[in-house]
DRENLO-673467 format. One line per 10 residues: for each residue x, y, z of C-alpha. Coordinates in nm, 2 decimals, decimal comma. Layout:
BEGIN
X/Y/Z | ...
This chain:
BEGIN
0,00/0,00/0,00 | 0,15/0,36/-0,12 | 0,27/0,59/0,19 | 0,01/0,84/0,09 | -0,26/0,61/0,11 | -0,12/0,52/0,46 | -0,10/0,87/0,59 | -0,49/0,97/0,48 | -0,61/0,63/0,66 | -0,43/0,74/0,93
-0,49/1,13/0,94 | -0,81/1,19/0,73 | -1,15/1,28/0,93 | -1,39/0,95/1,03 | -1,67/1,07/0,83 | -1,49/1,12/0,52 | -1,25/0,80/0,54 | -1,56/0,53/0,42 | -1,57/0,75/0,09 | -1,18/0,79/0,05
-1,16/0,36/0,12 | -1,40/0,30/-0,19 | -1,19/0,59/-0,37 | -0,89/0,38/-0,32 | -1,07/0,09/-0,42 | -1,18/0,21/-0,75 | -0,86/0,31/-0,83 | -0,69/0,02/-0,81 | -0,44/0,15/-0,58 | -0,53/-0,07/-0,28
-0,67/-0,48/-0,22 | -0,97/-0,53/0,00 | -0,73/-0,72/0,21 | -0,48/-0,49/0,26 | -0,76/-0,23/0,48 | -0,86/-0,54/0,62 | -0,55/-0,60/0,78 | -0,51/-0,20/0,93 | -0,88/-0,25/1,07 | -0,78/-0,50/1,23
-0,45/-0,38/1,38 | -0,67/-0,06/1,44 | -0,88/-0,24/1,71 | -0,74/-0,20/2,00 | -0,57/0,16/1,98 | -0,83/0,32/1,73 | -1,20/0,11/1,67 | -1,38/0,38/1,58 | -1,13/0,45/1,26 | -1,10/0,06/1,18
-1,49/0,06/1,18 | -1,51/0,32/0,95 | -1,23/0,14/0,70 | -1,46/-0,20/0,71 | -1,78/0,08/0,68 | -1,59/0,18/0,34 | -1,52/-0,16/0,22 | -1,90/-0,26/0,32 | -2,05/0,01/0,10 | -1,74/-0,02/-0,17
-1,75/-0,43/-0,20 | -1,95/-0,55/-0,55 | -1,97/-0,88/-0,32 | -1,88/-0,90/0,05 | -1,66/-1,17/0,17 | -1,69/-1,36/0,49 | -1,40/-1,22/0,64 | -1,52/-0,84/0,60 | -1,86/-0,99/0,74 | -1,68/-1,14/1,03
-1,48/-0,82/1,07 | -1,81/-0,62/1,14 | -1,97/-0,85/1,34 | -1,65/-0,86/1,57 | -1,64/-0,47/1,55 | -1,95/-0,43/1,67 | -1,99/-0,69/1,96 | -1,68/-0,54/2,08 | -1,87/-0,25/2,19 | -1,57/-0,04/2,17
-1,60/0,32/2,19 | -1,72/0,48/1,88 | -1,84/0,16/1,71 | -2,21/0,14/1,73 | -2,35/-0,21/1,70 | -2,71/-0,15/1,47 | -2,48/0,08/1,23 | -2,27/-0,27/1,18 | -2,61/-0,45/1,14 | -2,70/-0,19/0,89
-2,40/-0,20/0,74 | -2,39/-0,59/0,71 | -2,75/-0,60/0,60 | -2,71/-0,33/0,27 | -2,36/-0,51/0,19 | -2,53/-0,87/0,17 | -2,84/-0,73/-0,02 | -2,54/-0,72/-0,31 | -2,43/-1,06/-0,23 | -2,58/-1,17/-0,52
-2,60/-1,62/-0,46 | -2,37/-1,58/-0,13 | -2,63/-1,42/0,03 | -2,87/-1,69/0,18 | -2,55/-1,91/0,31 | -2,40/-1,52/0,47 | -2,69/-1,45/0,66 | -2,70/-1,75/0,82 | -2,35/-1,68/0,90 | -2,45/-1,39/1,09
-2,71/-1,52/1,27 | -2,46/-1,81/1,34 | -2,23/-1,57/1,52 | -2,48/-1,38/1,66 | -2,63/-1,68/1,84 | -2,26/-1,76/1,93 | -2,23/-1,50/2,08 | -2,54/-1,48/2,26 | -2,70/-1,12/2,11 | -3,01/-1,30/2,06
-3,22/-0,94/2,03 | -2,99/-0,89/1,75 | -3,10/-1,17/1,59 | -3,45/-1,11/1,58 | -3,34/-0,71/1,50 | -3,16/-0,88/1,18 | -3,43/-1,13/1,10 | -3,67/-0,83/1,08 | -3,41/-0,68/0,86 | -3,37/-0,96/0,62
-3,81/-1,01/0,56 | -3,81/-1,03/0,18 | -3,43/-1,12/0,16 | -3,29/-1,46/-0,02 | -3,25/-1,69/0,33 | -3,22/-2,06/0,37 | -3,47/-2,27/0,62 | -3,19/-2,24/0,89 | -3,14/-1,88/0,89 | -3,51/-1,87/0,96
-3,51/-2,17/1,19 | -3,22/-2,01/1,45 | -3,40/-1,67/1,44 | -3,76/-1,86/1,49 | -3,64/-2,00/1,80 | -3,43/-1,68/1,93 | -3,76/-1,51/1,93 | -3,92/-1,77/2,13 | -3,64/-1,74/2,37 | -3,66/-1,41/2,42
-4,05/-1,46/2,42 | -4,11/-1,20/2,13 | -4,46/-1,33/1,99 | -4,42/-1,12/1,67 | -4,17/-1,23/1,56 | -4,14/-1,58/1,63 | -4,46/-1,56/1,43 | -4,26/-1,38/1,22 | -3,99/-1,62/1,12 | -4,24/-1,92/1,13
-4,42/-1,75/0,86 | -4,06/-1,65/0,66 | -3,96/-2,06/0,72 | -4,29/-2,17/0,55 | -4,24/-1,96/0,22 | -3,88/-2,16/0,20 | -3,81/-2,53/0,04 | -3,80/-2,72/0,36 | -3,58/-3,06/0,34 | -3,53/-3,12/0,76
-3,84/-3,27/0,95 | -3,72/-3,01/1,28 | -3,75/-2,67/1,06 | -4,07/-2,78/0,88 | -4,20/-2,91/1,26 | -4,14/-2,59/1,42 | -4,27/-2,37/1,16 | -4,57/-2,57/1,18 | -4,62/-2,55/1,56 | -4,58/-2,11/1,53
-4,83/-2,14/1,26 | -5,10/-2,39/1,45 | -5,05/-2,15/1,78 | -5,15/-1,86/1,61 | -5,44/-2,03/1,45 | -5,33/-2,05/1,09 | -5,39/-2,41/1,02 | -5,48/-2,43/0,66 | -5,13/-2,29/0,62 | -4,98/-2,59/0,77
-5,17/-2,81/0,55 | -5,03/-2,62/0,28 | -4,72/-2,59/0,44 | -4,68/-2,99/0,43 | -4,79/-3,05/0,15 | -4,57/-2,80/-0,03 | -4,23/-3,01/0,11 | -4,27/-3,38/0,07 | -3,90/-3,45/0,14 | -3,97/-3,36/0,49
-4,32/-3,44/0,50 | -4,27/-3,84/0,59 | -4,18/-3,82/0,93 | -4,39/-3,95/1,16 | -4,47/-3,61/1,42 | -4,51/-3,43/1,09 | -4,79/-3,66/0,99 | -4,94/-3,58/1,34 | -4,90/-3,22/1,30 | -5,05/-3,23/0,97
-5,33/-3,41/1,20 | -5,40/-3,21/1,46 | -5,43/-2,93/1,18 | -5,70/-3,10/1,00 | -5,85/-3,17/1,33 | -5,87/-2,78/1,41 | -6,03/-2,75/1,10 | -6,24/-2,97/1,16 | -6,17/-3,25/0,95 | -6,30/-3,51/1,18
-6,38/-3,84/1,02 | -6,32/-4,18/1,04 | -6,04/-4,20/0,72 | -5,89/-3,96/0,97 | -5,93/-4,17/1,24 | -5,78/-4,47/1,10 | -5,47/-4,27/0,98 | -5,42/-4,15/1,32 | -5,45/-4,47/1,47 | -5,22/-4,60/1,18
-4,95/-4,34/1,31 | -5,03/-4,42/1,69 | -4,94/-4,80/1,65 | -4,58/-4,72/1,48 | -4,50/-4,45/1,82 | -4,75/-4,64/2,11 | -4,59/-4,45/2,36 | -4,63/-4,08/2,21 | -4,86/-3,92/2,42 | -4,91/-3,63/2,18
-5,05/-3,86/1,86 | -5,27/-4,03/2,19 | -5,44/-3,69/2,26 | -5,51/-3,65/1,92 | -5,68/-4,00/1,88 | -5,88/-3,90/2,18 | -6,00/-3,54/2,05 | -6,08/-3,69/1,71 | -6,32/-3,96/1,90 | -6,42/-3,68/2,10
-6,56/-3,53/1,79 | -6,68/-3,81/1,68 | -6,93/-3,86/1,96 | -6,74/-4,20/2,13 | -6,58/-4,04/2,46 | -6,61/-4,36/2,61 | -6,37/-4,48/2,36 | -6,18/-4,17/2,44 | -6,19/-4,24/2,76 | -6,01/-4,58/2,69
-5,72/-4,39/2,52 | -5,66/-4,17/2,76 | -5,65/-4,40/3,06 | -5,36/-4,59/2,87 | -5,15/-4,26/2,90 | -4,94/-4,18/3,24 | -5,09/-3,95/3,42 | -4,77/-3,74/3,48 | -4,71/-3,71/3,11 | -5,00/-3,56/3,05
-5,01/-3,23/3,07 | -5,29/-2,99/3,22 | -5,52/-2,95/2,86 | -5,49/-3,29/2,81 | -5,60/-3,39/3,16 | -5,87/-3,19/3,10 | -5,99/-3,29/2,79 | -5,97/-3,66/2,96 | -6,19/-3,51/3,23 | -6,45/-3,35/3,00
-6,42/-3,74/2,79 | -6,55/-3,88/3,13 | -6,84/-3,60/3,20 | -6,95/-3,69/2,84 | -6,92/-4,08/2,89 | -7,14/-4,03/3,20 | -6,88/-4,11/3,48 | -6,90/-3,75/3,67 | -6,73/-3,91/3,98 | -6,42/-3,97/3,76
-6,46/-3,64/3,62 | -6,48/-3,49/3,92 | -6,19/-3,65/4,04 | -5,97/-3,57/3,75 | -6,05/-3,23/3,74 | -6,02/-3,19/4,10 | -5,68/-3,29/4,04 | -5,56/-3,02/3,78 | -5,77/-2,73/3,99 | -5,51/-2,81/4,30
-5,27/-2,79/4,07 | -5,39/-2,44/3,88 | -5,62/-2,32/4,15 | -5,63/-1,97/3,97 | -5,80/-2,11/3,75 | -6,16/-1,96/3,73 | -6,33/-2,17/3,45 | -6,20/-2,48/3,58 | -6,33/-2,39/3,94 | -6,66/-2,34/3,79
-6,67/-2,61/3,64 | -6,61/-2,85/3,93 | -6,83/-2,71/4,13 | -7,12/-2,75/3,86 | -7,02/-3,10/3,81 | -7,07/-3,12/4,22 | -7,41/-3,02/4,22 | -7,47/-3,22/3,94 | -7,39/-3,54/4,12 | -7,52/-3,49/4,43
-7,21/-3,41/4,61 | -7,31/-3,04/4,73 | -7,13/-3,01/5,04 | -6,81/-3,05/4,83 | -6,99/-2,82/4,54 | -6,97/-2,56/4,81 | -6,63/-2,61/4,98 | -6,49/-2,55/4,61 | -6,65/-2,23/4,53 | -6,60/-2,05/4,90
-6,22/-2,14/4,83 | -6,22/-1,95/4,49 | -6,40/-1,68/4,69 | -6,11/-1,70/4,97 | -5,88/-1,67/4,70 | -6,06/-1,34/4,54 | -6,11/-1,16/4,84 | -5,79/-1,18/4,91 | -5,68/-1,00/4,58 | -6,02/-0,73/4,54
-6,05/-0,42/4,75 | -6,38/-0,42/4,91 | -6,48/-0,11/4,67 | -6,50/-0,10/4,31 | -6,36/0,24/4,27 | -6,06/0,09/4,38 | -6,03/-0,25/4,20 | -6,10/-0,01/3,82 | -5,87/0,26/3,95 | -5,60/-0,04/3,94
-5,73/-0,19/3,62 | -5,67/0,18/3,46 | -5,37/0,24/3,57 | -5,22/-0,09/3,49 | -5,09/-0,20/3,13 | -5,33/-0,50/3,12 | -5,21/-0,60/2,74 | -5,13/-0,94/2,86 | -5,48/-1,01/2,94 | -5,54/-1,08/2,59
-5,38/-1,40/2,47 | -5,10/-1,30/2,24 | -5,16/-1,53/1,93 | -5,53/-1,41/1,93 | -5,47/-1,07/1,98 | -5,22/-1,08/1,69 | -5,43/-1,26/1,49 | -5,73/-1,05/1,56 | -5,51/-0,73/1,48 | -5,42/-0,88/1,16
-5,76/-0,97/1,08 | -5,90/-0,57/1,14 | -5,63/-0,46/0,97 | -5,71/-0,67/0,63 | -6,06/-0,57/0,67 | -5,97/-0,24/0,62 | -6,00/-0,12/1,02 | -5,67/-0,13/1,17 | -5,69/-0,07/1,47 | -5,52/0,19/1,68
-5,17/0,14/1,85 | -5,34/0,10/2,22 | -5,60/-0,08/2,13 | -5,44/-0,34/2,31 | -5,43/-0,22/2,64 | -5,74/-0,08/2,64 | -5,91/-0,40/2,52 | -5,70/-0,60/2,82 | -5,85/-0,31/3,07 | -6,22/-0,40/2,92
-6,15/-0,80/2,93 | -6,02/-0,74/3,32 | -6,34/-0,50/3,42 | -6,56/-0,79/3,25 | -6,40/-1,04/3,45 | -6,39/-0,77/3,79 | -6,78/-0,74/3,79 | -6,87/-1,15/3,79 | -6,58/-1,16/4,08 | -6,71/-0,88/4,23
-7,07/-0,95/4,25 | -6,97/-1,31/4,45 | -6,70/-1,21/4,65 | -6,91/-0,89/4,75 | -7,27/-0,92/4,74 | -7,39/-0,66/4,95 | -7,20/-0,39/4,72 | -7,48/-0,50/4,41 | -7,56/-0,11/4,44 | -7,19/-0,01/4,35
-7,19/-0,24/4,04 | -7,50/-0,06/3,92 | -7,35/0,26/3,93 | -7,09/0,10/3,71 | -7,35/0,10/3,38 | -7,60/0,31/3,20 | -7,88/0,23/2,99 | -7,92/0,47/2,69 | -8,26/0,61/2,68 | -8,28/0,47/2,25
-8,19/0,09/2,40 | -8,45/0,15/2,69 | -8,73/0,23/2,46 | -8,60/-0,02/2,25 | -8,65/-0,31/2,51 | -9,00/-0,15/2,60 | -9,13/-0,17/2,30 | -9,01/-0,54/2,27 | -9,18/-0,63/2,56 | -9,55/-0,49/2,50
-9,57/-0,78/2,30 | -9,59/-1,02/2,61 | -9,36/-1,30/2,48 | -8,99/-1,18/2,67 | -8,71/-1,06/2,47 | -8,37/-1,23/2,39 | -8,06/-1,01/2,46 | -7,84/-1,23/2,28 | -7,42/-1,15/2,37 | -7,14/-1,28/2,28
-6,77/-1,30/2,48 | -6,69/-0,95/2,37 | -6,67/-0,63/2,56 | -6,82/-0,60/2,89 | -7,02/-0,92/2,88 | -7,10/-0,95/3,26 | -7,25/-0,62/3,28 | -7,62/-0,70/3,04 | -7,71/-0,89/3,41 | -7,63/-0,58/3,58
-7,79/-0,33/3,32 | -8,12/-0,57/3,34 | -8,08/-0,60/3,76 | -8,08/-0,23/3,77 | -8,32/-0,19/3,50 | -8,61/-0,33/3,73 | -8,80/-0,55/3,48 | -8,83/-0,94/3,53 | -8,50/-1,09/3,37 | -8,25/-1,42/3,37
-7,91/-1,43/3,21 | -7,76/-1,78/3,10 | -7,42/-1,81/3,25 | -7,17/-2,12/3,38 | -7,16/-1,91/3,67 | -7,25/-2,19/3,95 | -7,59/-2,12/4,10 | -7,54/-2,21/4,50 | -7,82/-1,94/4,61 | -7,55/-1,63/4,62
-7,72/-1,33/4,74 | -7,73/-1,13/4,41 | -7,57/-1,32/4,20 | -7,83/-1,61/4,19 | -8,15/-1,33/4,13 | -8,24/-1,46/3,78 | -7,93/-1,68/3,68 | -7,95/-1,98/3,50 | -7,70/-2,18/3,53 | -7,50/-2,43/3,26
-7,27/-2,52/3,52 | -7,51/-2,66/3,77 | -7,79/-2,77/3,52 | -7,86/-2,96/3,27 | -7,88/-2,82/2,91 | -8,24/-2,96/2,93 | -8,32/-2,77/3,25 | -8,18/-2,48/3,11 | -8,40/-2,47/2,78 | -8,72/-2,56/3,04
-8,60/-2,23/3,28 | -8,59/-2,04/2,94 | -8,89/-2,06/2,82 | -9,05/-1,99/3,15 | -8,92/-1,69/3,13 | -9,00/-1,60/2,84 | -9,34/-1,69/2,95 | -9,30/-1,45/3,19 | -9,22/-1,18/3,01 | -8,92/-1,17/3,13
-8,62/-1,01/2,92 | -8,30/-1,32/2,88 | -7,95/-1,23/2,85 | -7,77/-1,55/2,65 | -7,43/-1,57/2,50 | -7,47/-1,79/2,18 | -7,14/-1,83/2,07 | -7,01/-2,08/2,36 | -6,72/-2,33/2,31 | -6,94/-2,59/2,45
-7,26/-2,59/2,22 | -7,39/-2,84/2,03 | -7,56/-2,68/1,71 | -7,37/-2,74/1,39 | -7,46/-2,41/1,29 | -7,13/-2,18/1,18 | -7,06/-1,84/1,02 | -6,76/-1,68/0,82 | -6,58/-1,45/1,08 | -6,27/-1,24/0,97
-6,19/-1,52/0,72 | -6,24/-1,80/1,01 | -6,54/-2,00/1,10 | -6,77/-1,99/1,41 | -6,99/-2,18/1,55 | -7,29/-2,01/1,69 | -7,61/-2,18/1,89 | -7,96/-2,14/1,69 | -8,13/-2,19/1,99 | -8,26/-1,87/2,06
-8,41/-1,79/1,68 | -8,57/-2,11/1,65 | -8,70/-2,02/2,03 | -8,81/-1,68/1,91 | -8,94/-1,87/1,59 | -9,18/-2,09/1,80 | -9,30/-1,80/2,07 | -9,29/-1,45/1,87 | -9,01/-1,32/2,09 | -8,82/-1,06/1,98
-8,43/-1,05/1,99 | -8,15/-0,77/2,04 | -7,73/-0,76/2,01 | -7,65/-0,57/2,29 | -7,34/-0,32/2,26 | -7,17/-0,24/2,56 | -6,85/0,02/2,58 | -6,69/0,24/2,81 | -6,75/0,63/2,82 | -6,49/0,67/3,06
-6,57/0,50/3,43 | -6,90/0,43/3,31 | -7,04/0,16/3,08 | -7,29/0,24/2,80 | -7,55/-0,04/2,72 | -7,74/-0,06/2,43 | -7,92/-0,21/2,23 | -7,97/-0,34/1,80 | -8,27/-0,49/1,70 | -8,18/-0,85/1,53
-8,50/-0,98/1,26 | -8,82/-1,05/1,37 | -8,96/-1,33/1,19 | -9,16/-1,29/0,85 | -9,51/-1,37/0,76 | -9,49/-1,75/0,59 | -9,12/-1,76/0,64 | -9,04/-2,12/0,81 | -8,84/-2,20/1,10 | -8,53/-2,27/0,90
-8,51/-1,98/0,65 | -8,55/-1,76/0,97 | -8,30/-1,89/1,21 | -8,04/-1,87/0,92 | -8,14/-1,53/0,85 | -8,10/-1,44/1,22 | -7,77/-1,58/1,21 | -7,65/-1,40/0,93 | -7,76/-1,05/1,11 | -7,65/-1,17/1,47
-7,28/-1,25/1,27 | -7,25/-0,94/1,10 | -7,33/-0,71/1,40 | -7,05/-0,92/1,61 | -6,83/-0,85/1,32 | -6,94/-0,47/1,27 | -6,95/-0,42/1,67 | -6,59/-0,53/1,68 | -6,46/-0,33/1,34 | -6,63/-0,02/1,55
-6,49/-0,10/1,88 | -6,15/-0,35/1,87 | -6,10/-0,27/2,24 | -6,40/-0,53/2,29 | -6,21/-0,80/2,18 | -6,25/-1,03/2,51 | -6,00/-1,26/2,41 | -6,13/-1,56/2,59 | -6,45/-1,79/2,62 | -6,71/-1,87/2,35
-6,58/-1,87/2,00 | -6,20/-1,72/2,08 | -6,09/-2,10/2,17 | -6,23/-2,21/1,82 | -6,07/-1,93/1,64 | -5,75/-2,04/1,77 | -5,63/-2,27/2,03 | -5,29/-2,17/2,20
């Protein structure tokens, strides 16, 4: 290298020397190598000019090497002072958008070293970079499961969804592409996903994945059945392909053979949703004692968990065993009390001033964000924690009204009726045959019982809340928890009968009516009971739409079809269900910070 040359690298400014290093470069006067080797003796004594010599070979090099790559990386990780580690990653990332066919194999080089080196943030930084980019399966592999290390749900998502687009040859990169995809509810795309790689498609846990996709689909038949069982008797002792077998009976309407499958399975490699999917397999094969007992098990286990507790406590009653129905449900209310302030200004003043995004689940508030956003209603950027402050108040006023039934009077002061849904309701019920408010698990969904307590009319609500005679909480409930579905249509209708006004969620995991509708380019399943009910007694139905106006909820109220002269029973309750869909789905365009997150239809639109 000529002494001038020399003297400027040495002397010149550091935001001039990139430029004078491609200068050099272009003139021949100087080899890649040559600056190489002064950035790298330039390390110790000087970083911040050796950074900006590899800076100038970066932006100067038609095709970077690995060694130049390496010497970037190693700048930056240094953390030296003057080097700054994202304008190496930027550097790095326009120098191998001109790598022309080196690129895929050096970005996987990078993550590589970045993984080696334990900048796992940077990884995920760089995979973000490289969306778009030419990558092999492995680049998107190692940054698929740095995000999950670091617990970043977007973009593990992220780099599942880069992996699937690639030509997949390993069973573990298609595997955990798959998984990412089937958490966050996209399984059509690893049906497509499989059948796009067949090299890597033969393996036996792939064939279950490919499975338990179709099963979410709902795909459940007996060819599927058989080629299940096919798997199961090549891997007898995989617990995962078991479950499977025993949701696809489930489906089927056989838990007693599902039953049989899962009592082959130890117990403590089972985890908690398969122990209670073996529990709700014994409730439907008629043995409630075993039921009880297995789900006993997994509540002392999880006793946070609310559902569960509810549960147990309805299967109790159910089968006669009341003293222990009510030793379960004064333990959740132990457990409450002991986490509520006695006074709801309190227990919403912490709700508002907490972040609450986490009470969504991530993969179905990502999903649902995506889903707005391709309608055409993106949401806005806090939608999230206001819709987590929205699902906590829903869930504060059902814990509320047990754990404190003498303050009824402050959860009324908690909603207001507009005057339009008032008159609405009225009207309705001049007519003598009830009125159905019929919810969904959106928005404020505890509060139509409140709104119709305080209103002053006759009224029931249909909840699994369990009905022990709670002071309050009992005044018009019908139970699913503690009844049977039969004794819950009978209670119904007599209230109806009684022009009484019934608040029913129809949209419940648990229902039994084939009946589904498109939603955000999924499928729900939605329970014609109530039109076919209104069908038969000239009852006439509302979708109630609850929001927040600051500390205080506004109910009210959207008239759903009444039925047509000559129009039969069938044509009606499909038309009902049309209009009951599309004001869920307008409600929820309007009003994202609704989005509940959990119960009725969110566990079919995706289970995590």
């Amino acid at each position: 290298m000529e002494r001038d040359t020399l003297e400027v690298i040495h002397g010149a400014r550091l935001d001039a020397l990139p430029a004078f290093i491609g200068m050099a470069l272009d003139e021949g006067a100087s080899q890649p190598a040559e600056f190489l080797r002064i950035a790298a003796a330039l390390q110790t004594s000087e970083p911040a000019r050796g950074f900006a010599i590899l800076t100038g070979l970066a932006r100067s090099a038609a095709a970077p090497t690995e060694r130049l790559i390496d010497a970037l990386l190693e700048a930056g990780l240094r953390s030296a002072e003057g080097v700054d580690m994202g304008a190496a990653m930027a550097e790095i990332d326009a120098a191998l958008a001109r790598a022309a066919s080196d690129e895929s194999a050096l970005r996987e080089r990078v993550v590589a070293r970045l993984i080696a080196a334990e900048a796992l943030a940077l990884v995920v930084d760089f995979a973000n970079r490289s969306t778009g980019r030419v990558a092999s399966p492995r680049f998107w592999y190692l940054a698929l499961r740095s995000a999950e290390t670091l617990g970043d749900e977007i973009a593990t998502l992220t780099a599942a969804e880069a992996l699937s687009k690639t030509r997949i040859e390993d069973p573990a990169h298609l595997l955990n592409a798959g998984v990412i995809l089937l958490r966050f509810g996209r399984a059509q795309e690893v049906v497509d996903l499989i059948a796009a790689n067949a090299a890597a498609s033969a393996h036996p846990q792939v064939t279950r994945l490919k499975l338990d996709a179709e099963l979410r689909l709902g795909r459940s038949d007996e060819i599927s059945l058989a080629s299940l069982r096919a798997v199961a008797a090549a891997n007898p002792t995989d617990v995962r392909i078991a479950n499977l077998e025993a949701q696809l009976l489930l489906n089927l309407d056989r838990p007693a053979e599902a039953v049989t499958v899962y009592a082959r399975l130890p117990q403590e490699r089972m985890n908690h949703t398969m122990r209670l999917r073996y529990a709700k397999a014994q409730e439907l094969a008629g043995d409630l004692d075993d039921a009880i007992n297995t789900y006993r098990a997994v509540l002392d286990e999880a006793p946070g968990n609310k559902a569960l507790r509810r549960k147990l406590v309805g299967l109790c009653v159910r089968a006669g065993r009341s003293e222990e129905a009510q030793r379960v449900y004064r333990t959740g209310l132990s457990d409450w009390a002991n986490t509520l302030s006695p006074t709801l200004a309190e227990n919403l003043a912490e709700i508002m001033s907490s972040d609450c995004s986490e009470a969504i689940p991530a993969p179905r508030a990502l999903w649902f964000e995506a889903a707005l956003t391709a309608a055409g209603h993106a949401p806005p950027p806090d939608w999230r924690q206001r819709a987590g402050k929205m699902a906590r108040i829903d869930q504060l006023i059902v814990q509320f009204a047990q754990t404190y039934p003498d303050g009824m009077d402050q959860l009324r002061s908690l909603v207001e009726v507009t005057p339009s849904a008032r008159e609405n309701l009225e009207a309705g019920l001049t007519m003598g045959k009830g009125a159905f408010v019929a919810s969904a698990h959106v928005g404020l969904l505890y509060a139509g019982p409140i709104v119709l307590n305080k209103y002053g009319g006759p009224f029931a609500y249909v909840a699994s809340v369990p009905d022990l005679g709670q002071p309050g909480v009992s005044n018009g409930l019908i139970s699913t928890s503690t009844n049977e579905l039969s004794v819950v249509g009978r209670r119904i209708l007599r209230a109806l009968r009684g022009n009484a006004t019934v608040a029913i969620a129809i949209d419940g995991a648990g229902i039994t009516s084939e009946e589904t509708r498109p939603f955000f380019g999924k499928t729900i399943r939605l329970s014609d009971f109530a039109p076919r009910l209104a069908w038969r007694t000239g009852t006439p139905s509302y979708f109630p739409r609850i929001t927040m106006d600051g500390a205080v909820a506004q109910f009210r109220l959207n008239a759903l079809p009444m039925p047509d002269k000559d129009e039969s029973e069938e044509a009606y309750a499909a038309r009902w269900l049309d209009a009951y869909a599309e004001e869920l789905a307008a409600f929820l365009c309007e009003h994202p910070e609704a989005m509940r997150g959990t119960g009725g239809f969110w566990s079919r639109i995706i289970e995590a």
